[in-house]
C-alpha positions, 0 to 999 in steps of 0.5 A: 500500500503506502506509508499511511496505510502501512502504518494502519496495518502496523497500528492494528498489529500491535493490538494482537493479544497473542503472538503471530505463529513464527515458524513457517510450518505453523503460518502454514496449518493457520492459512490451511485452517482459515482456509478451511483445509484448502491447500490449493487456496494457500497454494493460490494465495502465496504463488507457489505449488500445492506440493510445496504448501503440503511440504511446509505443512509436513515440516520437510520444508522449514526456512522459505526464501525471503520472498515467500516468507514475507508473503507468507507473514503478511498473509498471516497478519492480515487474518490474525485476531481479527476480533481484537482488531476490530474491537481496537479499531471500533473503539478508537473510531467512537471513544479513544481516537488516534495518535499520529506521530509524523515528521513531514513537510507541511505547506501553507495557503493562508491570508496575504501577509502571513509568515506561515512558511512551508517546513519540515515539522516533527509532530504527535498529535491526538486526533478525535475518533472522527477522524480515526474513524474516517481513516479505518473506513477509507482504508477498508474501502480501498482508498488511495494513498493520497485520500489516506493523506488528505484525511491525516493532513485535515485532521492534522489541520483542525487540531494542531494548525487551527487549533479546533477553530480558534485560530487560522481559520483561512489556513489550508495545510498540506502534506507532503515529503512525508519522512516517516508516519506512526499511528497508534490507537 
């Protein structure tokens, strides 16, 4: 995906109560399982044979090429704990919010005569679970990342740059040279 949409992914990990499986044989058995004992499915899923899926699950292969082991892991991820993830995610979209901490270009369209400039900012902000919410609903949509960014930079406007409306009320922010995004919820 993109940074924004890593650093969801990344965001929704770290809500997992339990430990993602680590050998290769036991991401194996979790796909076949989610898969409802399917191993051409995982086959399909992660591009190799069937064979080599049922060679994993037998233990005669243990250590897959990086490639296949980091499609592997993310495959896993995406299917483990979704109940706890979605718990998390639900309560960050109505009562906790979430956190973003970024070191990124921010630009200004403001009123003539104002000495907002463009520069590079480190910020950790809070956002309101409005906007939390609105970013997990573009992401499962299927959002770009730049719709993604546009959400992050509005909310990084309201809150940090105006202030919730106290002040700078003219001012448009935009997001760019992003050099790294942390959210946490």
């Amino acid at each position: 995906m993109g940074i924004i949409g890593d650093s969801l992914d990344r965001a929704a990990a770290n809500t997992f109560t339990r430990p993602v499986p680590k050998s290769a044989q036991a991401q194996m058995n979790f796909l076949v399982k989610q898969e409802k004992g399917s191993t051409r499915a995982v086959a399909r899923l992660l591009g190799v044979s069937q064979r080599t899926v049922e060679r994993y699950l037998k233990g005669q292969l243990k250590q897959p090429r990086k490639d296949l082991a980091a499609r592997l892991l993310d495959e896993v991820r995406k299917r483990w704990q979704p109940k706890v993830r979605e718990r998390a995610r639900k309560q960050a979209a109505s009562t906790g919010g979430i956190v973003i901490e970024t070191r990124a270009r921010f630009g200004y369209t403001a009123a003539p005569g104002t000495s907002d400039d463009g520069r590079l900012r480190l910020i950790t902000q809070s956002l309101p679970p409005v906007y939390a919410a609105r970013l997990f609903e573009a992401q499962s949509s299927g959002a770009t990342e730049q719709q993604l960014r546009d959400i992050a930079a509005e909310g990084l406007q309201e809150i940090y740059f105006k202030d919730r409306g106290r002040r700078a009320r003219d001012l448009q922010v935009e997001f760019t040279d992003i050099d790294y995004v942390e959210l946490d919820y």
